[in-house]
Backbone as CSV, one residue per row, in Angstrom:
resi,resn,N_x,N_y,N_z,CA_x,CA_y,CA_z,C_x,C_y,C_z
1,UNK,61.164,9.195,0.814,60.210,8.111,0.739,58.807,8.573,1.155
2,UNK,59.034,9.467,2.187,57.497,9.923,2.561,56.536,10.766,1.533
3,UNK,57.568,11.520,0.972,56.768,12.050,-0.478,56.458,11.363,-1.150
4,UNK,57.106,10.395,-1.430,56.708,9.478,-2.921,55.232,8.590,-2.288
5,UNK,55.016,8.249,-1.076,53.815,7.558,-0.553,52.694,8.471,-0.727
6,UNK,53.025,9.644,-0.066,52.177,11.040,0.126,51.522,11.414,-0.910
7,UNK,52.480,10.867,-2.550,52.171,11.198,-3.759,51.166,10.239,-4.351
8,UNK,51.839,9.412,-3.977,51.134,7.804,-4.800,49.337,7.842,-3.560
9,UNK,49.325,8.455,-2.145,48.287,8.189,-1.325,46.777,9.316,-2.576
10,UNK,47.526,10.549,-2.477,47.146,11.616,-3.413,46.523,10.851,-4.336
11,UNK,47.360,10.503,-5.527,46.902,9.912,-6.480,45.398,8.571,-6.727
12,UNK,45.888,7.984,-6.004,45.161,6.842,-5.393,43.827,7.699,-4.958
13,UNK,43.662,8.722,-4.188,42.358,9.184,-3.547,41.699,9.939,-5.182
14,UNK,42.343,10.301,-5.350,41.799,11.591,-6.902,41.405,10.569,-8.140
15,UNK,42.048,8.869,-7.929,41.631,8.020,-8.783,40.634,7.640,-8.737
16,UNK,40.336,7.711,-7.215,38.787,7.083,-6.991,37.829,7.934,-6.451
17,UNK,38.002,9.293,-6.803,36.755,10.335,-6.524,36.461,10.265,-8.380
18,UNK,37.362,10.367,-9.439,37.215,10.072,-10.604,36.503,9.354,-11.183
19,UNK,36.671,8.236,-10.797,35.687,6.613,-10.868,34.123,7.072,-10.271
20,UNK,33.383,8.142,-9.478,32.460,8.154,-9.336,31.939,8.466,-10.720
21,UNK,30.073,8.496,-10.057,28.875,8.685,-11.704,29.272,9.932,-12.378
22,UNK,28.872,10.265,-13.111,28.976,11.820,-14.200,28.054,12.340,-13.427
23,UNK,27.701,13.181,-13.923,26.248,14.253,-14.031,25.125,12.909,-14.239
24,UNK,25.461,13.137,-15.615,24.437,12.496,-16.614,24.051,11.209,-15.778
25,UNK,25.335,10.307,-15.379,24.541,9.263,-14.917,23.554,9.682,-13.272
26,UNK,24.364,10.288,-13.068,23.814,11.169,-11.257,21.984,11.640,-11.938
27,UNK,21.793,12.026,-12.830,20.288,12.218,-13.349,19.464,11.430,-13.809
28,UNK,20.264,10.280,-14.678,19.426,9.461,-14.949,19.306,8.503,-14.032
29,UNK,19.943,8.351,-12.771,19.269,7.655,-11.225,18.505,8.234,-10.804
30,UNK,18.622,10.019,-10.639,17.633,10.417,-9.903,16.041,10.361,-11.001
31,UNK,16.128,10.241,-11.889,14.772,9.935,-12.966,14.414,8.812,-12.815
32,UNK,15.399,7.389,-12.583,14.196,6.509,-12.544,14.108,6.085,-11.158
33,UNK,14.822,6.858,-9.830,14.275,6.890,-8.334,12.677,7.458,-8.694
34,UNK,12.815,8.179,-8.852,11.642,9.203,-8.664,10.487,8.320,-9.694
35,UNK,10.545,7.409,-11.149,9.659,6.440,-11.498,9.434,5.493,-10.290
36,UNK,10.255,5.581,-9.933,9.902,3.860,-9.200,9.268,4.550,-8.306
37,UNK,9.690,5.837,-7.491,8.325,6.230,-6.452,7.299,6.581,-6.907
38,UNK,6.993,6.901,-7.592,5.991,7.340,-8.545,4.572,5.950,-8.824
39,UNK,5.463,5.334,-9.335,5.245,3.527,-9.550,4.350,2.584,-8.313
40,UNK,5.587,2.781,-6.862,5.307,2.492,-5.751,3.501,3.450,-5.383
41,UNK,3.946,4.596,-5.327,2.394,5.519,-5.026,0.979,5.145,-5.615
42,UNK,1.740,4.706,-7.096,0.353,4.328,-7.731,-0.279,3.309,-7.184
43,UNK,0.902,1.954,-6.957,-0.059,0.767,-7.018,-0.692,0.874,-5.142
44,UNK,0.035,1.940,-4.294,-0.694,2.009,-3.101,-1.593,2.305,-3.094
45,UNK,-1.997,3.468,-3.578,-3.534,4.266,-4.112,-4.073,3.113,-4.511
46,UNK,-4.322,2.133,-5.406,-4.428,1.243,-6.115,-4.808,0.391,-4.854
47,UNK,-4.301,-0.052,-4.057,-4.624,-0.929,-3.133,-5.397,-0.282,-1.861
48,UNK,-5.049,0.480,-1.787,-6.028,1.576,-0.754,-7.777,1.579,-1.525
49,UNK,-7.586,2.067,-2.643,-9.072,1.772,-3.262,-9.695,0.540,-3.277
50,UNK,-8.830,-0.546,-3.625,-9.469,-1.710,-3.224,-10.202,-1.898,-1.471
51,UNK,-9.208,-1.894,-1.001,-9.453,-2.124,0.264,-10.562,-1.235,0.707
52,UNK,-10.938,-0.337,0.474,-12.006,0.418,0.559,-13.164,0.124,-0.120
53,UNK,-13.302,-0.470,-0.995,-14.463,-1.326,-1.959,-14.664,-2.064,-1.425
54,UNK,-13.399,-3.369,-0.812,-13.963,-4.709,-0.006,-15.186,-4.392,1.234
55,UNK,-13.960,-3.202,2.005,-14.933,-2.675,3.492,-15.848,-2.443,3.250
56,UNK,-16.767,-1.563,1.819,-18.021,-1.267,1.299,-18.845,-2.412,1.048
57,UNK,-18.720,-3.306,0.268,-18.695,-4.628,0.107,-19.330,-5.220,1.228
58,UNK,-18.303,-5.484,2.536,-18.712,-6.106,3.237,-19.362,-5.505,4.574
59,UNK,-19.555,-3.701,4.388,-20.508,-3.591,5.396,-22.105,-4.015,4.329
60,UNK,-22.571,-3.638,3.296,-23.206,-4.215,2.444,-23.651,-5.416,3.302
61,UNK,-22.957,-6.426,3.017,-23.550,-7.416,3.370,-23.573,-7.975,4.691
62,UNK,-23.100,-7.160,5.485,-23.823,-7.259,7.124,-24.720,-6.414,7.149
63,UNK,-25.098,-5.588,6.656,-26.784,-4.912,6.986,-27.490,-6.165,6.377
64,UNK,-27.582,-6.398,4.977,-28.263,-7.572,4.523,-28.980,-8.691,5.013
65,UNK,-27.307,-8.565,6.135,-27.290,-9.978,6.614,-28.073,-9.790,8.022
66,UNK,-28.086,-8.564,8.915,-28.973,-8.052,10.034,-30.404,-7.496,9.724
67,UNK,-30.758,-7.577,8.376,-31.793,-6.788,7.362,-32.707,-8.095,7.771
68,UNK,-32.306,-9.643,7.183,-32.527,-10.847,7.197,-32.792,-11.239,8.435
69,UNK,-31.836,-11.129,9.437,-32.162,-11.600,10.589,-33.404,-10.914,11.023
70,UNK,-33.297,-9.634,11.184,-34.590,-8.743,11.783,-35.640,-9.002,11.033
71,UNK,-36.002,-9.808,9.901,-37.177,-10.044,9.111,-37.628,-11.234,10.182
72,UNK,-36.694,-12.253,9.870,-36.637,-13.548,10.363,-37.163,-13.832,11.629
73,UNK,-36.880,-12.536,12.713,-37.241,-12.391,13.723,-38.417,-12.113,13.898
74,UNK,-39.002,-11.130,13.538,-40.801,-10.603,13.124,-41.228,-11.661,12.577
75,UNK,-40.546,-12.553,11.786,-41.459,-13.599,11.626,-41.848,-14.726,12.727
76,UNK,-41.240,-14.893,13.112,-41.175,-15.773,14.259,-41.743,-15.012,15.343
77,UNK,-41.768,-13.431,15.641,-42.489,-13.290,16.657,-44.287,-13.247,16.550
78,UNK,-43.837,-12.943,14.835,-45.592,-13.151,14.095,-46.178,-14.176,14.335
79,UNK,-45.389,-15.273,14.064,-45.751,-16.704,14.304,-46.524,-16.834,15.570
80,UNK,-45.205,-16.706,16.974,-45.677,-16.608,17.940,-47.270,-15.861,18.703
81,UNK,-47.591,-14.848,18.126,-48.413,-14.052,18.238,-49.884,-15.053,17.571
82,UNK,-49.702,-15.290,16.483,-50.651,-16.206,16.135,-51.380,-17.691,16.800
83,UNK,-49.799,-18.017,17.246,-50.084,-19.396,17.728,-50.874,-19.248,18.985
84,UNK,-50.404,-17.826,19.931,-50.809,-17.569,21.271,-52.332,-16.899,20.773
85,UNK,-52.619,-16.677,19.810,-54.342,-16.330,19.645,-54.916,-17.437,19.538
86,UNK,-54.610,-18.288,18.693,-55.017,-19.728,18.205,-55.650,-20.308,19.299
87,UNK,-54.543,-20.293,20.291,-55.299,-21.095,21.540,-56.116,-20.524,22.427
């Protein structure tokens, strides 16, 4: 009886190392792993460049925006300067 289990255990294991992928399919996973990372890389790059345009973008418009203030300021100290001759 112990052989015939021993046989049928055998069998049973060699049935299901069998049932794994081929080659062929074992390659055509590793081809479209390697698209999809490929895929993944792009659209990061892709978002990395953005995000680097926004930051450009928006130092842009804080100088602008400190460009403005510091005008704004000379004006008002111009002002001041005038008003204190005036009198």
């Amino acid at each position: 009886m112990k052989k015939l289990l021993t046989m049928l255990m055998v069998a049973g294991i060699f049935s299901l190392v069998a049932c794994g992928p081929s080659e062929e399919e074992k390659a055509a996973a590793e081809a479209e792993a390697a698209a999809m990372v490929e895929e993944m890389m792009g659209s990061m790059e892709e978002a990395i460049e953005e995000v680097a345009t926004e930051e450009v973008a928006t130092e842009e418009v804080v100088e602008e925006e400190a460009t403005e203030e510091e005008a704004t300021e000379e004006e008002a100290t111009e002002e001041e300067a005038h008003e204190d001759h005036a009198h």
